[in-house]
PQR file of N, CA, C, O and H, with PARSE charges and radii, in Angstrom:
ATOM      1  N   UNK A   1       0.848  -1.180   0.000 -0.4000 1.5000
ATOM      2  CA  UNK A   1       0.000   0.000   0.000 -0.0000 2.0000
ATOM      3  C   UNK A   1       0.895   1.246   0.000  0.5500 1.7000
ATOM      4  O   UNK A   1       1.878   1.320   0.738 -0.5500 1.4000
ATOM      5  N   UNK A   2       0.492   2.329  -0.938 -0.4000 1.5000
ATOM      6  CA  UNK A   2       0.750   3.331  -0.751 -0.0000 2.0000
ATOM      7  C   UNK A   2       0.992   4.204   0.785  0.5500 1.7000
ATOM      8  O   UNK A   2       0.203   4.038   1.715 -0.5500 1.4000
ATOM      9  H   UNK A   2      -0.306   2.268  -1.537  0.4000 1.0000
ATOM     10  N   UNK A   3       2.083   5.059   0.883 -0.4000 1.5000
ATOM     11  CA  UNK A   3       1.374   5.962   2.384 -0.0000 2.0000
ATOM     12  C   UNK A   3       1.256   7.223   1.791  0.5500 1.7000
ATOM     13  O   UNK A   3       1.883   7.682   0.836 -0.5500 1.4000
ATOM     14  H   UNK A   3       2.724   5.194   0.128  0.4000 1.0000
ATOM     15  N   UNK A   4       0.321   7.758   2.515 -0.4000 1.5000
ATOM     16  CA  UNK A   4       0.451   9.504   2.054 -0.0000 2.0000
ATOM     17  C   UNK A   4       1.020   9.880   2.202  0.5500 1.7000
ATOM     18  O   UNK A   4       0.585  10.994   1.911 -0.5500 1.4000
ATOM     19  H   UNK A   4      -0.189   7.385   3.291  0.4000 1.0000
ATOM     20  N   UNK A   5       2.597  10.136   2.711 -0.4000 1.5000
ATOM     21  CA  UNK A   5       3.416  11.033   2.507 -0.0000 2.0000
ATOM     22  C   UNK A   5       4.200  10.663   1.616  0.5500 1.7000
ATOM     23  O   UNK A   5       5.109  11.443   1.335 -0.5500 1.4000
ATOM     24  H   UNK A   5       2.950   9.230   2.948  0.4000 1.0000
ATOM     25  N   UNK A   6       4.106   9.332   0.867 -0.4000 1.5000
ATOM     26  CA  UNK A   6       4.766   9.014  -0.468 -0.0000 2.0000
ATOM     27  C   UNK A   6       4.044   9.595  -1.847  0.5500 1.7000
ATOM     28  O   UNK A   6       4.506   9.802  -2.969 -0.5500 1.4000
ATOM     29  H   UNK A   6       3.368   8.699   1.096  0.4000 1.0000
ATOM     30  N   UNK A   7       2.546   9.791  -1.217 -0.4000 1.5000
ATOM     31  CA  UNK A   7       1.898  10.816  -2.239 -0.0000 2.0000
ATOM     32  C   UNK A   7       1.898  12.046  -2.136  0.5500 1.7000
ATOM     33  O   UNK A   7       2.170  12.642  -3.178 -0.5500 1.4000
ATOM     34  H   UNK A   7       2.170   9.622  -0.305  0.4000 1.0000
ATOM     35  N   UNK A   8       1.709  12.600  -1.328 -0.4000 1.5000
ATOM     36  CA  UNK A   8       2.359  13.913  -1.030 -0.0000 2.0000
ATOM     37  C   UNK A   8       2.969  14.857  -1.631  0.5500 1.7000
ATOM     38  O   UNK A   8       2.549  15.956  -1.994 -0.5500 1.4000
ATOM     39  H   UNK A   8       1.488  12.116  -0.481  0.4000 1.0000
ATOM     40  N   UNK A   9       4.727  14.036  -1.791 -0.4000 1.5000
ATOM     41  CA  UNK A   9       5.497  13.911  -2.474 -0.0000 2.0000
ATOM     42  C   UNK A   9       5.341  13.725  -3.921  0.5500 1.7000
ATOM     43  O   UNK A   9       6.393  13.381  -4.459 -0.5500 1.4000
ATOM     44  H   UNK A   9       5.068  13.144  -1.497  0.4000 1.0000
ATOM     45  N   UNK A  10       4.700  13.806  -4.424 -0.4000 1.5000
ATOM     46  CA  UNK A  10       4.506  13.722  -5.963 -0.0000 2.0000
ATOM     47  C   UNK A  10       3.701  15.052  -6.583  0.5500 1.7000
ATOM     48  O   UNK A  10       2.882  15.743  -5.977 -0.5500 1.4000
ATOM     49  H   UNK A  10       3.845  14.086  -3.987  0.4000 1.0000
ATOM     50  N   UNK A  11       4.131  15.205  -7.860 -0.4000 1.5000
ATOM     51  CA  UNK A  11       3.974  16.300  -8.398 -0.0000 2.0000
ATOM     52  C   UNK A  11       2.790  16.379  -8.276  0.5500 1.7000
ATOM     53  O   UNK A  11       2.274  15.547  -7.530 -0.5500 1.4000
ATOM     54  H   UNK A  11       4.797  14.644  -8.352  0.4000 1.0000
ATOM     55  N   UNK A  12       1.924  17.364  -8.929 -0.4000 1.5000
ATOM     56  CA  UNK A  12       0.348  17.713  -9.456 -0.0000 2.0000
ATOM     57  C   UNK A  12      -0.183  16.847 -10.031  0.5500 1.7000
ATOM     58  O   UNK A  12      -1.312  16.431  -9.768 -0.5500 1.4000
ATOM     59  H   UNK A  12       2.343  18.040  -9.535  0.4000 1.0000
ATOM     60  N   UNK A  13       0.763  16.315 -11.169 -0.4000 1.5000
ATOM     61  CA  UNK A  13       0.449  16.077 -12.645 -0.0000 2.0000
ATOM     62  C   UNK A  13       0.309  14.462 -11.989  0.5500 1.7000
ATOM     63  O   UNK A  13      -0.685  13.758 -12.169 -0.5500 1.4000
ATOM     64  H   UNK A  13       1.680  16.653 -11.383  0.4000 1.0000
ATOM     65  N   UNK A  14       1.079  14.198 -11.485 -0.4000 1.5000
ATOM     66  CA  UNK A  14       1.405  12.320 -10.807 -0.0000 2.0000
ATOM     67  C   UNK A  14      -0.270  11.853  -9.575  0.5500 1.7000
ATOM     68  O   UNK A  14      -0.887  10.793  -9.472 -0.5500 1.4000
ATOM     69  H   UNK A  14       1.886  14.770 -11.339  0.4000 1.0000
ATOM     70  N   UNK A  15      -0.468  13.181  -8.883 -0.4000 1.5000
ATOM     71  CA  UNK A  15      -1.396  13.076  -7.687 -0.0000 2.0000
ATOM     72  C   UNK A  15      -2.603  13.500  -8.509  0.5500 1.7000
ATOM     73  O   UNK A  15      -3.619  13.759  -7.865 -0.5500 1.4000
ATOM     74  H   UNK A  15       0.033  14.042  -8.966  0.4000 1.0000
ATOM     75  N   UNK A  16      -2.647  13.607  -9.795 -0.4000 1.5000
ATOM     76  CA  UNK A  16      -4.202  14.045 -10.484 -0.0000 2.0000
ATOM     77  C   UNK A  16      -3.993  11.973 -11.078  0.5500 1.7000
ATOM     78  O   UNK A  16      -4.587  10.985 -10.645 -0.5500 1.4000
ATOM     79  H   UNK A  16      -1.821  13.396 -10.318  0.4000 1.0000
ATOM     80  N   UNK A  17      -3.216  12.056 -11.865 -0.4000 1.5000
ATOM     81  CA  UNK A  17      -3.613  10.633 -12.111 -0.0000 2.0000
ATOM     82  C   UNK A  17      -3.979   9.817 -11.177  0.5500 1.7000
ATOM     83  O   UNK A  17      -4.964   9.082 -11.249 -0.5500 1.4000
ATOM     84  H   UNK A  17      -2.734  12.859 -12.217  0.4000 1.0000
ATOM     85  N   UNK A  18      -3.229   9.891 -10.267 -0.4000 1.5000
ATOM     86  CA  UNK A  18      -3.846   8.935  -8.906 -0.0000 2.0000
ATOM     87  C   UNK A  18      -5.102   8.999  -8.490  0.5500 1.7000
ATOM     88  O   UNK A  18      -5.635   8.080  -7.868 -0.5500 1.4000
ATOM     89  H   UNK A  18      -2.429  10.488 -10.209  0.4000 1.0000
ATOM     90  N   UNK A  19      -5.711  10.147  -8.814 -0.4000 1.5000
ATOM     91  CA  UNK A  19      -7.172  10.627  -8.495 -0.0000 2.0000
ATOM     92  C   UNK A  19      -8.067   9.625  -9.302  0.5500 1.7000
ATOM     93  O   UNK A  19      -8.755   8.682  -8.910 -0.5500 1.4000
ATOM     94  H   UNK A  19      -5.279  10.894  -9.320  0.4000 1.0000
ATOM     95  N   UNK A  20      -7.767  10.284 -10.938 -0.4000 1.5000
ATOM     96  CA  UNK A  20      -8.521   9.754 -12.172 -0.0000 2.0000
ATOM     97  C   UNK A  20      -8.356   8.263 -11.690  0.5500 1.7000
ATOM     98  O   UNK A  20      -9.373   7.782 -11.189 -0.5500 1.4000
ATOM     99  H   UNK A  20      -7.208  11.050 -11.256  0.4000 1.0000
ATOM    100  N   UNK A  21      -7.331   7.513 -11.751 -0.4000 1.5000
ATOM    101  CA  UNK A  21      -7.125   5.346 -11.593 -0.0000 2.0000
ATOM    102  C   UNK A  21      -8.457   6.242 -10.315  0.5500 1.7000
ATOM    103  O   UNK A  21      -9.271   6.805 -11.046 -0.5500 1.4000
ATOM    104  H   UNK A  21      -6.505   7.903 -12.158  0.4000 1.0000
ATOM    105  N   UNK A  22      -8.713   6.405  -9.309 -0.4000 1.5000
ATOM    106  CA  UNK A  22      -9.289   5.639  -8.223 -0.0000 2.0000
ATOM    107  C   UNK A  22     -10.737   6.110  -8.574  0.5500 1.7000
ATOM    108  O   UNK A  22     -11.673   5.328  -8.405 -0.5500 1.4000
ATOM    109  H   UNK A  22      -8.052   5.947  -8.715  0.4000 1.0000
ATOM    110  N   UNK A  23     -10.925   7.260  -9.016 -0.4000 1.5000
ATOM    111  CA  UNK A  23     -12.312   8.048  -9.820 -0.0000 2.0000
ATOM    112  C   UNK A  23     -12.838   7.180 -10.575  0.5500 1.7000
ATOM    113  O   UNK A  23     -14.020   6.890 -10.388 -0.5500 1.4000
ATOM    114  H   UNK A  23     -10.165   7.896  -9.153  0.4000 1.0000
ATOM    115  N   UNK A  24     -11.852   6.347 -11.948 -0.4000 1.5000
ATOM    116  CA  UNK A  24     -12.342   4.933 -12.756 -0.0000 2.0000
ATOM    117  C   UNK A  24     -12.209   3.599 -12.388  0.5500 1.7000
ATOM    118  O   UNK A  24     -12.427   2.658 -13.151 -0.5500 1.4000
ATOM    119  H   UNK A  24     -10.892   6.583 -12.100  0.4000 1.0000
ATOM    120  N   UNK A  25     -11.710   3.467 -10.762 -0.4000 1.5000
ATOM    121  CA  UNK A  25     -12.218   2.086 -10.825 -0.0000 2.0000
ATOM    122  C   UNK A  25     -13.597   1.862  -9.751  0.5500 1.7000
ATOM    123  O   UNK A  25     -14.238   0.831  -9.545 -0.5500 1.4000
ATOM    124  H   UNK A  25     -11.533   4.232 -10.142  0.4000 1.0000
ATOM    125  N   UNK A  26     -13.783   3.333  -9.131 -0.4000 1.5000
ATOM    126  CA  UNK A  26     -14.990   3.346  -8.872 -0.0000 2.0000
ATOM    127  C   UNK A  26     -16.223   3.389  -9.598  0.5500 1.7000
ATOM    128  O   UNK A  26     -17.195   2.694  -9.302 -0.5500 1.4000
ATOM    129  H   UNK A  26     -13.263   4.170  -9.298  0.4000 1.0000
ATOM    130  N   UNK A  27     -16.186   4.227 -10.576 -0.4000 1.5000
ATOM    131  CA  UNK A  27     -17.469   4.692 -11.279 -0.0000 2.0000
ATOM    132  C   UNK A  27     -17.654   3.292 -12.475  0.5500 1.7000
ATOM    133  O   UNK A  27     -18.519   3.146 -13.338 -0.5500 1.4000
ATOM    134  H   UNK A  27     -15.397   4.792 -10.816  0.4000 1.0000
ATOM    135  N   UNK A  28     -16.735   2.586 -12.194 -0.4000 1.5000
ATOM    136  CA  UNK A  28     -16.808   1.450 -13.542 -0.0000 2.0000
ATOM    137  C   UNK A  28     -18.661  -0.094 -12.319  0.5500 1.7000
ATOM    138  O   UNK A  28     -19.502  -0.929 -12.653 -0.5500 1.4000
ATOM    139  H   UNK A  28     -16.032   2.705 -11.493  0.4000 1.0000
ATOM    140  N   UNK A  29     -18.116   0.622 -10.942 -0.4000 1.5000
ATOM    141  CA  UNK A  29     -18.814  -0.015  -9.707 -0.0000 2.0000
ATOM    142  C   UNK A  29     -20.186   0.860  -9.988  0.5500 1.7000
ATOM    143  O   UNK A  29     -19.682   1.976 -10.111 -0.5500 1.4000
ATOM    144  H   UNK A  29     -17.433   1.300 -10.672  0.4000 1.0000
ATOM    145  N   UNK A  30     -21.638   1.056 -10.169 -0.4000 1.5000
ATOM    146  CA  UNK A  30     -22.778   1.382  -9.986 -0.0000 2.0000
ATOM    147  C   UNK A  30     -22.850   1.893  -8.634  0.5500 1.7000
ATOM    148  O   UNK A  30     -22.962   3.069  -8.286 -0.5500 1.4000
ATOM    149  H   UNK A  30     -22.048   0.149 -10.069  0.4000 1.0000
ATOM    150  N   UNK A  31     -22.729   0.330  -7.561 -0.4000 1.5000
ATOM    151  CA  UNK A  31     -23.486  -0.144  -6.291 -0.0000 2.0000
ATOM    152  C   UNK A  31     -21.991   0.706  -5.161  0.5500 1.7000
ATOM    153  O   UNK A  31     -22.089   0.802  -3.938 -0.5500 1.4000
ATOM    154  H   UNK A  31     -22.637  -0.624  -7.844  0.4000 1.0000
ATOM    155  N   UNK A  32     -20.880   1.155  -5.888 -0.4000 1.5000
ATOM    156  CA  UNK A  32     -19.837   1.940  -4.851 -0.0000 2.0000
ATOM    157  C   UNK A  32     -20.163   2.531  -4.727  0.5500 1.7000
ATOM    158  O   UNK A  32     -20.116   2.242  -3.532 -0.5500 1.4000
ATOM    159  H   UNK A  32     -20.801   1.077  -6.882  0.4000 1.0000
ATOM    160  N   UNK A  33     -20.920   3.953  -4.730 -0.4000 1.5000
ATOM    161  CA  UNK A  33     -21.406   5.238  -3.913 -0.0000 2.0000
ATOM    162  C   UNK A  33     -23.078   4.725  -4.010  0.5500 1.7000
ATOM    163  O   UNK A  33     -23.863   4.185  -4.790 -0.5500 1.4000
ATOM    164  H   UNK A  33     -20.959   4.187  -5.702  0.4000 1.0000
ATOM    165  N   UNK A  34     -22.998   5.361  -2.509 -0.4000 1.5000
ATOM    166  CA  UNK A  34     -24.770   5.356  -2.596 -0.0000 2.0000
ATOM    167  C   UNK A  34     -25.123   6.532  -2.776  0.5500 1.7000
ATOM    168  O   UNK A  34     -24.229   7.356  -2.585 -0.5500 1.4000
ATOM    169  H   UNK A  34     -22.361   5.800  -1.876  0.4000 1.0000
ATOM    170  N   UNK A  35     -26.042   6.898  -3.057 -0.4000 1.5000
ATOM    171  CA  UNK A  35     -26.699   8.196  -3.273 -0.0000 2.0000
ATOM    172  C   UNK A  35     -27.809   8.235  -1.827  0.5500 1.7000
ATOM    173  O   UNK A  35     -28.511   7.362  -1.317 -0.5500 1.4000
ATOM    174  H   UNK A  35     -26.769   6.228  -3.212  0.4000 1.0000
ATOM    175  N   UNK A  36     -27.610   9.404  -1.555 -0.4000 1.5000
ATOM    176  CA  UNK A  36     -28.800   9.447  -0.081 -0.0000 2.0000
ATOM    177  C   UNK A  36     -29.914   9.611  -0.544  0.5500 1.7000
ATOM    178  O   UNK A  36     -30.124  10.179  -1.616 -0.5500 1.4000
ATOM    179  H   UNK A  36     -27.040  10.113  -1.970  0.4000 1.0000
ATOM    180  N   UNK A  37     -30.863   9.093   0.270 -0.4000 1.5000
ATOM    181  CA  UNK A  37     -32.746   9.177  -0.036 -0.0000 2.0000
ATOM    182  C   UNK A  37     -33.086  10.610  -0.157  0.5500 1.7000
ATOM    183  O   UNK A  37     -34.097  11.037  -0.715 -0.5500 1.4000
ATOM    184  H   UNK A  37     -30.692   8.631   1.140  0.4000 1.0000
ATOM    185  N   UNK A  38     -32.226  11.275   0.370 -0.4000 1.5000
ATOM    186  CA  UNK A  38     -32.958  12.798   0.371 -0.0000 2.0000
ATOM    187  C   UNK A  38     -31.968  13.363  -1.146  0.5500 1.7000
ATOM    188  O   UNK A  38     -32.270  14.309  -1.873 -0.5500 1.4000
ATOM    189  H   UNK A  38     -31.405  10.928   0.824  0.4000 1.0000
ATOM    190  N   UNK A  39     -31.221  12.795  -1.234 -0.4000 1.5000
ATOM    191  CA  UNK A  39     -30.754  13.783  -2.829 -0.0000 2.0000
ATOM    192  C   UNK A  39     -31.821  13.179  -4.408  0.5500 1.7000
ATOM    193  O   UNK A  39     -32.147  13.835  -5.398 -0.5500 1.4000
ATOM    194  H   UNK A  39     -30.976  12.026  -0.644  0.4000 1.0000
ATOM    195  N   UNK A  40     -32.160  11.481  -4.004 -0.4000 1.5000
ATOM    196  CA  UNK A  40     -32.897  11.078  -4.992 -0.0000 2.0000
ATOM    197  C   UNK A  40     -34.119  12.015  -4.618  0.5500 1.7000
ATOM    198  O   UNK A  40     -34.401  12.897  -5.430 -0.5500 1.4000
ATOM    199  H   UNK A  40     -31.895  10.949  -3.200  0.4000 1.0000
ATOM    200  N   UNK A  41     -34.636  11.937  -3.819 -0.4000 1.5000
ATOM    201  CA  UNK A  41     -36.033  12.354  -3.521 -0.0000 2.0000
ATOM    202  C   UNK A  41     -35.838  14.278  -3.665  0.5500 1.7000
ATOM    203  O   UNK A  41     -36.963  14.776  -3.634 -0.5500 1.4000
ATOM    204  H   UNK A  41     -34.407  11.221  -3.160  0.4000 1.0000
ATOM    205  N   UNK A  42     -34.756  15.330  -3.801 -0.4000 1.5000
ATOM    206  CA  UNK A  42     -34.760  16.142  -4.202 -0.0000 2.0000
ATOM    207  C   UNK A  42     -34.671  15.625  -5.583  0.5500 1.7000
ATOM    208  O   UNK A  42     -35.818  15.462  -6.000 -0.5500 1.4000
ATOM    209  H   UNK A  42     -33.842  14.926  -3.826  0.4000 1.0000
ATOM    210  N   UNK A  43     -33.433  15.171  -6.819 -0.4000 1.5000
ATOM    211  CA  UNK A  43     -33.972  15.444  -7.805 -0.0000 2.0000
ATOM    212  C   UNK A  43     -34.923  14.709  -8.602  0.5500 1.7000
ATOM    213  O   UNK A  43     -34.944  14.845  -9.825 -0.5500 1.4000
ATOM    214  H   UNK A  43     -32.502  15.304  -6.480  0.4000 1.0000
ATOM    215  N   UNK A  44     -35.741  13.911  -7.967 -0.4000 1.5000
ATOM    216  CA  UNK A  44     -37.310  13.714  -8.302 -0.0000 2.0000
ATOM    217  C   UNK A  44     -38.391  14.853  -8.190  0.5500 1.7000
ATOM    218  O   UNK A  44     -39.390  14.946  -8.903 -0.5500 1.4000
ATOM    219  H   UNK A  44     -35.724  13.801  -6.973  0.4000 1.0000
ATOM    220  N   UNK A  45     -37.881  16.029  -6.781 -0.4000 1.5000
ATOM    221  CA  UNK A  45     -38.616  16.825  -7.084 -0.0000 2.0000
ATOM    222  C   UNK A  45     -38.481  17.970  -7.957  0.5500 1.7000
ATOM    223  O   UNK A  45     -39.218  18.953  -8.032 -0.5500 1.4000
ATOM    224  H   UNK A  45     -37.069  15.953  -6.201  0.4000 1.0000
ATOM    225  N   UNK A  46     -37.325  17.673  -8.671 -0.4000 1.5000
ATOM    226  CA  UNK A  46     -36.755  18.875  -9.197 -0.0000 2.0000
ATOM    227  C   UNK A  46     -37.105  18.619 -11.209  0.5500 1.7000
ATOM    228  O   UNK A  46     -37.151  19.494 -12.073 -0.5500 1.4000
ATOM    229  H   UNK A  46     -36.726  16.874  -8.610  0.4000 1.0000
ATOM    230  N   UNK A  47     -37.240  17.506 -11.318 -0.4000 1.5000
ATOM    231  CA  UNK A  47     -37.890  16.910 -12.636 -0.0000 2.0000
ATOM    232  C   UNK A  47     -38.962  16.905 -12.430  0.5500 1.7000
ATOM    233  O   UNK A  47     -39.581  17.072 -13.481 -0.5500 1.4000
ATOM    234  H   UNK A  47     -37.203  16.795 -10.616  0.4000 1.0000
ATOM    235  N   UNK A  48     -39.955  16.734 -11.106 -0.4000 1.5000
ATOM    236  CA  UNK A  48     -41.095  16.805 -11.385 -0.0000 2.0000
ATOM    237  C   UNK A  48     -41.265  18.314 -11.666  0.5500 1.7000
ATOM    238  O   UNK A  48     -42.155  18.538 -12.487 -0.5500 1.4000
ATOM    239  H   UNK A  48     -39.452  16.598 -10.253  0.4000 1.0000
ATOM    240  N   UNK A  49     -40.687  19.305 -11.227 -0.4000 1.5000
ATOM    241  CA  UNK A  49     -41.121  20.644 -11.609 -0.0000 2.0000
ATOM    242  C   UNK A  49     -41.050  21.017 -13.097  0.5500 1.7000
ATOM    243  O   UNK A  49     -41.748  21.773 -13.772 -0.5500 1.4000
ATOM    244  H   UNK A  49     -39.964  19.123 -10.561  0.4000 1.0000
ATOM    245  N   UNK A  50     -39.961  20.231 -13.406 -0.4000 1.5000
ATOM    246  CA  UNK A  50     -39.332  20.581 -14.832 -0.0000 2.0000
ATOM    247  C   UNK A  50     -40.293  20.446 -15.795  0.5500 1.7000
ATOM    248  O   UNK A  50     -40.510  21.154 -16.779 -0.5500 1.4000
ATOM    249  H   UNK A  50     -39.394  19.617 -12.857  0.4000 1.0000
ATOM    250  N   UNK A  51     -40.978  19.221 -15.310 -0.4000 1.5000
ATOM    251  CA  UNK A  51     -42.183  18.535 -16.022 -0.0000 2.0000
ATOM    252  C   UNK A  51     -43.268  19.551 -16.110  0.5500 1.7000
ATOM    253  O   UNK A  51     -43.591  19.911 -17.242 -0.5500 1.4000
ATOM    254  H   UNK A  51     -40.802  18.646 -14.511  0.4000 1.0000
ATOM    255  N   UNK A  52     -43.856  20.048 -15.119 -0.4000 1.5000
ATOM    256  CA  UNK A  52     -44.817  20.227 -14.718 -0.0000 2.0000
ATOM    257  C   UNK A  52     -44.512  22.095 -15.702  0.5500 1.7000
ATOM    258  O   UNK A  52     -45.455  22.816 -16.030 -0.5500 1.4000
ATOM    259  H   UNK A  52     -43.593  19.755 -14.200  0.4000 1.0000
ATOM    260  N   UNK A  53     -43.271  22.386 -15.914 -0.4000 1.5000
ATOM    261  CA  UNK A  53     -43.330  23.484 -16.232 -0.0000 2.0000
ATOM    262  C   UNK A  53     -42.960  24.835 -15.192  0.5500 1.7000
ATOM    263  O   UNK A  53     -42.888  26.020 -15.517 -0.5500 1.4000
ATOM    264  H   UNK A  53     -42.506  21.800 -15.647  0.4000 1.0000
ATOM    265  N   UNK A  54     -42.740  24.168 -13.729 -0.4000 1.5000
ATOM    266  CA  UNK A  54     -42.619  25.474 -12.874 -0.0000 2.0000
ATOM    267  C   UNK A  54     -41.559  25.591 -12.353  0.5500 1.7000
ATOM    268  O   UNK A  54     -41.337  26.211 -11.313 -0.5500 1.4000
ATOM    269  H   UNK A  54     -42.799  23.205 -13.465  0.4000 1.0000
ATOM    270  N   UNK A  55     -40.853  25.059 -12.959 -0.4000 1.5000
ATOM    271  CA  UNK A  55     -38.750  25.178 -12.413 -0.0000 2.0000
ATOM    272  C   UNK A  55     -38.191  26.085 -13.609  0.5500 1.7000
ATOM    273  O   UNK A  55     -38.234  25.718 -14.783 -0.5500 1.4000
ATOM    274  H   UNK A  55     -41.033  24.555 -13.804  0.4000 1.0000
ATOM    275  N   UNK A  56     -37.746  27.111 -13.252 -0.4000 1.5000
ATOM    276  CA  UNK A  56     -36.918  27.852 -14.212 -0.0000 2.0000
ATOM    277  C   UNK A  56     -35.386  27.256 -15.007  0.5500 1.7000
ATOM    278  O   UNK A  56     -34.321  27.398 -14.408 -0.5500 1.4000
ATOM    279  H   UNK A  56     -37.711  27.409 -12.299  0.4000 1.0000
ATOM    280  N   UNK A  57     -35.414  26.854 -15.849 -0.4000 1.5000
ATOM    281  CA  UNK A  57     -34.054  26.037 -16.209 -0.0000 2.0000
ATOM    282  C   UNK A  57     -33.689  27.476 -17.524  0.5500 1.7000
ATOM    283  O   UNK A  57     -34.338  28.329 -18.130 -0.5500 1.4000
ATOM    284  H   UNK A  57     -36.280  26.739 -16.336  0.4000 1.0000
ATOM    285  N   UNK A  58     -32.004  26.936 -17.393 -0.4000 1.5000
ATOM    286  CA  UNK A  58     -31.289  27.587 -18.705 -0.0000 2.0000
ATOM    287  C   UNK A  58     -30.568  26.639 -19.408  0.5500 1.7000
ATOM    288  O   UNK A  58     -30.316  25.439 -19.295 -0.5500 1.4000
ATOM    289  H   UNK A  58     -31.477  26.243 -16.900  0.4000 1.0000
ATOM    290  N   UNK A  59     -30.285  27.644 -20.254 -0.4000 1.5000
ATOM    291  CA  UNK A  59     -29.445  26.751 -21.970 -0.0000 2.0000
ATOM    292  C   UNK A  59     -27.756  27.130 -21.018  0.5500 1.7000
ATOM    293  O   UNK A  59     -27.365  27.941 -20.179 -0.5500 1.4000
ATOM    294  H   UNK A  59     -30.489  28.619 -20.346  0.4000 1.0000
ATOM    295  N   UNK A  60     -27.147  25.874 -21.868 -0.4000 1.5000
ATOM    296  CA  UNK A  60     -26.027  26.126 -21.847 -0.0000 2.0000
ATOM    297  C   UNK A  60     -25.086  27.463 -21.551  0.5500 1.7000
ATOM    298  O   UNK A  60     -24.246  27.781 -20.710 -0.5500 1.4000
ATOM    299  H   UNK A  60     -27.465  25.215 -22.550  0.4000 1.0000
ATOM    300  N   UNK A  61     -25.802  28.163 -22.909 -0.4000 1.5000
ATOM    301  CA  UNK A  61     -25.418  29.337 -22.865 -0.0000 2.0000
ATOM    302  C   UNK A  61     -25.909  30.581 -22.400  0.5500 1.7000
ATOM    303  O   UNK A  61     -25.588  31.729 -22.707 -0.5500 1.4000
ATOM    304  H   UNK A  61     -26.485  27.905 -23.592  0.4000 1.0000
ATOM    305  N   UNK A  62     -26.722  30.154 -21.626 -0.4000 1.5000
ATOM    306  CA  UNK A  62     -27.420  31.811 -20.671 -0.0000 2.0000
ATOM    307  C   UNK A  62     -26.582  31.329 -19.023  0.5500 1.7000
ATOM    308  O   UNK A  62     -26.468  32.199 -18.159 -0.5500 1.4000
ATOM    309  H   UNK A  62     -26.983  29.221 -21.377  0.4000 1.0000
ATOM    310  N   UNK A  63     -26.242  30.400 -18.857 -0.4000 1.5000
ATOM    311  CA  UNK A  63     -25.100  29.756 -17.464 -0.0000 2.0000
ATOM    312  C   UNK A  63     -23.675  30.037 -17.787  0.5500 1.7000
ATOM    313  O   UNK A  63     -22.890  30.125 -16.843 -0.5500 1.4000
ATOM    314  H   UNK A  63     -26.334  29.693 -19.558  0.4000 1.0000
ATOM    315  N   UNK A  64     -23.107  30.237 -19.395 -0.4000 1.5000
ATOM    316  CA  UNK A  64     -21.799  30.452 -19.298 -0.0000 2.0000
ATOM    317  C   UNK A  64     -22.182  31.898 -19.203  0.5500 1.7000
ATOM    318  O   UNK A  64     -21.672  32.343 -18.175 -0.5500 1.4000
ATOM    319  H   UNK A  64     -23.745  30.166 -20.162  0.4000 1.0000
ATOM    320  N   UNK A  65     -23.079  33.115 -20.036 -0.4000 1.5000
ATOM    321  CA  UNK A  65     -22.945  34.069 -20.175 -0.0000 2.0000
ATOM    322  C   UNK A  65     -23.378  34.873 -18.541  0.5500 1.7000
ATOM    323  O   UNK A  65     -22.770  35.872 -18.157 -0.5500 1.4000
ATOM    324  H   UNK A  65     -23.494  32.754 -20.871  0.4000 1.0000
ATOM    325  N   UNK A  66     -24.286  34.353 -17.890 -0.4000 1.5000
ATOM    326  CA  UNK A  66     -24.209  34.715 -16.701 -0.0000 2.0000
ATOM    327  C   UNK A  66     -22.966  34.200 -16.011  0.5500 1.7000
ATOM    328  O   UNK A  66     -22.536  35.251 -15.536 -0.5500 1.4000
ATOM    329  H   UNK A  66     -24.780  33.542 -18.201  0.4000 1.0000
ATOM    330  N   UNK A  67     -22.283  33.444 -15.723 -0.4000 1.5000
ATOM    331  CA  UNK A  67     -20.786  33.119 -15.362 -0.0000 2.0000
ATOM    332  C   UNK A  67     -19.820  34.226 -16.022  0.5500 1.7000
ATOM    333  O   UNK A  67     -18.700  34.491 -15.584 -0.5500 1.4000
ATOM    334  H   UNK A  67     -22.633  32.590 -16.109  0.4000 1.0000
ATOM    335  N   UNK A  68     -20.210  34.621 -16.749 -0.4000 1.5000
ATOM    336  CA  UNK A  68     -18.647  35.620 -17.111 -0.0000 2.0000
ATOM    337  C   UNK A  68     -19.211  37.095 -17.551  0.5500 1.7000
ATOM    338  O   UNK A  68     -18.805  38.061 -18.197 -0.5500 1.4000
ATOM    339  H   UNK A  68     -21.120  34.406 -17.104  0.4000 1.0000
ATOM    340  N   UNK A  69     -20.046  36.816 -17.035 -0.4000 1.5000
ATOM    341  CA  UNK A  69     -20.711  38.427 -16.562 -0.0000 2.0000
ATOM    342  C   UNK A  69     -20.421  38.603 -14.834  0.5500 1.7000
ATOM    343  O   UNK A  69     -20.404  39.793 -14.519 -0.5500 1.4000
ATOM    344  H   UNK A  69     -20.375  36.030 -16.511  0.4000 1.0000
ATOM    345  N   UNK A  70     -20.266  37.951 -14.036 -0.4000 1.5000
ATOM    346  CA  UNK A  70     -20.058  37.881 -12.777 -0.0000 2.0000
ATOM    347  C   UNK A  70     -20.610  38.115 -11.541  0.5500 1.7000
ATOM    348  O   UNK A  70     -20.285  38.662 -10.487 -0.5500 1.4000
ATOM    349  H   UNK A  70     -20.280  36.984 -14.291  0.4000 1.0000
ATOM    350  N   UNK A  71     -22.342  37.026 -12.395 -0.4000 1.5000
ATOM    351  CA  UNK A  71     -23.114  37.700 -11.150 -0.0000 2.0000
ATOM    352  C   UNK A  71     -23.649  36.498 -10.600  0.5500 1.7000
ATOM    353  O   UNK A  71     -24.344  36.538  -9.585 -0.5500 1.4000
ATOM    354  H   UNK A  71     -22.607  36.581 -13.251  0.4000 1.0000
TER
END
């Protein structure tokens, strides 16, 4: 096993890959993160609005252009 201060010790570029390997051999797993009852059950309520028409959503580009307008 690795120790953390042998990672530590490693550049940016070395401690981002180490990230990505452990990021893909999780997400390749479904059943490795659970998701909590209250985040499913928010975005169920958040599609049901979408549905329903009463959630305000934007395009791509009204989220970058508000992002670099800076508000």
């Amino acid at each position: 096993m690795i120790k953390v201060e042998e990672i530590l010790k490693l550049s940016t570029e070395e401690k981002i890959s180490i990230v990505e390997a452990i990021w893909n051999s999780i997400e390749t797993d479904p059943k490795a993160i659970q998701i909590p009852v209250w985040q499913i059950e928010e975005i169920n309520r958040r599609l049901d609005n979408i549905e329903a028409g009463t959630e305000k959503t934007y395009t791509w580009e009204e989220v970058i252009s508000y992002a670099k307008a800076g508000l």
